[in-house]
C-alpha positions, 0 to 999 in steps of 0.5 A, a space after each residue: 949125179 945131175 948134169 944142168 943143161 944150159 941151151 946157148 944162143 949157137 943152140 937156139 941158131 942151129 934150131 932157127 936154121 933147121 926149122 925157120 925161113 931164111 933171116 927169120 929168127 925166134 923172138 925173145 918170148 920164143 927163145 925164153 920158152 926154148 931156154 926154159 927146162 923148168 916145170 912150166 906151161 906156155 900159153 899160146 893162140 892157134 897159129 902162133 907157132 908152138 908146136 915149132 918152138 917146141 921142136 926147136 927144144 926137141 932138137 937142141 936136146 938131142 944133141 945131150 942125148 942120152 942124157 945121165 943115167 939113162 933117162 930119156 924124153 917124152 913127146 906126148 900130142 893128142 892125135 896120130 897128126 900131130 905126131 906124124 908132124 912132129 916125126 916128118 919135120 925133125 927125125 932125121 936130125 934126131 935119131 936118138 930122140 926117137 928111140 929107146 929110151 925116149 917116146 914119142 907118140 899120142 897119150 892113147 899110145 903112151 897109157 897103153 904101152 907103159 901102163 895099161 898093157 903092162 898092168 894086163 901082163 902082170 895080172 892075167 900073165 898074157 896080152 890084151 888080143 886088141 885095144 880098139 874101140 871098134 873092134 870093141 864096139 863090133 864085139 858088143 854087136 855080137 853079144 847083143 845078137 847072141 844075149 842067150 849065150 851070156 846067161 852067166 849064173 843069172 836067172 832067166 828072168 834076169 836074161 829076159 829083163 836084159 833082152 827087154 833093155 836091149 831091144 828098147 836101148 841097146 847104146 847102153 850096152 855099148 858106152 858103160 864103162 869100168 871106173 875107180 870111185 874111192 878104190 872101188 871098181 863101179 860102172 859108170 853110164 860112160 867115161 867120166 860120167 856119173 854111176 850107172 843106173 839100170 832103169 826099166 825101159 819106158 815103152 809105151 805102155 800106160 801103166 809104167 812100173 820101174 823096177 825095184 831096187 833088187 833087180 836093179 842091183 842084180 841088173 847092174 851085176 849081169 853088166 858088170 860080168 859082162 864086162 869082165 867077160 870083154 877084158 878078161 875071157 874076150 881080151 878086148 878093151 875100148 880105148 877108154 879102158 886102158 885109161 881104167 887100167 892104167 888107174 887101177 895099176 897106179 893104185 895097185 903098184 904106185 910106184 909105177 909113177 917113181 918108174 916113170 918118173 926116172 924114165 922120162 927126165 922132160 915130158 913134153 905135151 903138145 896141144 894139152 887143150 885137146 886132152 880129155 879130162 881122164 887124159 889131164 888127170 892121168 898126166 897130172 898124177 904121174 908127172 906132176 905128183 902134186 908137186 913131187 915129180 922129179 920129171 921137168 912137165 911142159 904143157 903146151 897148149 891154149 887153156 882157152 880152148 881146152 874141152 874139159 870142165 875146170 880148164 883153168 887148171 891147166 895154168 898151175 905151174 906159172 908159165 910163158 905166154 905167145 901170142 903171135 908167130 913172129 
């Protein structure tokens, strides 16, 4: 059963008077946007007032909450900010918005809660001690100060070799990370960076020999468990790798996107220029499912500032386009 919600000019008037000044009313590109529930995208400059139309949207739906069988809304932004504002300026005219079954949070929130955490509990049957990037960074110090503690089963040699790179380069140890190259689990140099290579340390000496192939692949190795010791054993992840975690669930189980997909009815993403890459992609591939989702997908946002390679993409749905608050 699919019940259409039809958003009426009462509806775009109730919003005008939550959320504009006095005889200050949305333009009809606005209230086209507000009316739309159809997979599309709006374009529009800074300060043109899309994150209010948005919130004009977010208020009108609450009042079909919860909607049939239970499926809820998704309000994704990039930052703490950004969703502090979207709380501040509607919550207490939406209750239901902001509980079960609906979310609202940042992307980083939303991959750890529904998929990243989820995956960790399912395969390690415990939690992640903590998702942090600092506290992370803050363990990395620690093994680097103790390297004779992570021998692992490698030789001594090796661990020699590892103290070397560690005294000339220690920011590798802190920025490589897990990622899913043709379902393959490899380390890259960081995220969204090329495969990690291990190369001897330059220094000074005039006689400079690389290592050979051999003790480069052993190297990568002592790399890779020590990763595997910082997820696993230690349960501490950087926030990029709940983004790892959350692709490696989606090709293990991929029926978590049909999951998610019946949860969250309209997904809504604010400010989509300032997603990352990983951010984009991880989206894409679970509310627009190359054209399969059954979700309504909305990104707001301006292309023309997006901080990723191929922002041009973010045009693919057709869309409605705002140039100036009116």
């Amino acid at each position: 059963m699919c019940v259409k919600i039809e958003i009426s000019d009462k509806d775009i008037k109730y919003a005008e008077r939550i959320l504009l000044n006095e005889n200050q009313h949305f333009n009809n590109e606005r209230i086209a946007f507000i009316k739309n529930l159809e997979t599309i995208d709006l374009q529009a400059v800074p300060g043109s007032g899309k994150t209010t139309v948005l919130l004009a949207k977010l208020l009108i739906l609450e009042k079909y909450l919860p909607l049939v069988n239970n499926s809820g809304v998704l309000v994704i932004s990039h930052t703490n900010a950004a969703v502090d504002e979207i709380k501040n300026k509607i919550s207490k005219y939406c209750p239901k918005l902001f509980g079960y079954p609906n979310f609202v949070g940042t992307i980083q929130s939303f991959v750890n809660t529904f998929l990243a955490i989820p995956f960790y509990i399912n395969h390690f049957k415990t939690k992640p001690y903590r998702i942090d990037s600092e506290i992370y960074d803050e363990k990395i110090k620690n093994v680097l100060s103790n390297i004779w503690s992570y021998k692992f089963d490698f030789s001594k040699d090796v661990l020699k070799k590892i103290f070397y790179i560690k005294n000339a380069n220690p920011s590798i140890f802190y920025s490589y990370r897990f990622e899913i190259d043709n379902y393959k689990i490899i380390l890259t140099k960081s995220l969204n960076s090329e495969k990690l290579k291990i190369n001897k340390p330059r220094g000074r000496t005039r006689n400079y020999k690389d290592y050979i192939e051999q003790e480069k692949k052993v190297l990568y190795h002592w790399f890779f468990r020590l990763k595997k010791e910082m997820l696993f054993k230690h349960q501490i992840l950087h926030f990029d790798d709940a983004y790892f975690l959350a692709n490696y669930y989606l090709i293990k189980y991929p029926d978590i996107k049909n999951i998610l997909q019946k949860r969250f009815k309209y997904v809504f993403v604010d400010e989509m220029q300032d997603m990352e890459i990983h951010q984009y992609k991880l989206l894409e591939s679970i509310f627009y499912d190359e054209g399969n989702c059954t979700s309504v997908f909305q990104r707001i946002g301006d292309k023309n500032q997006a901080i990723f390679d191929g922002s041009a993409q973010l045009m693919i749905y057709g869309n409605i386009v705002i140039k100036s608050f009116i």
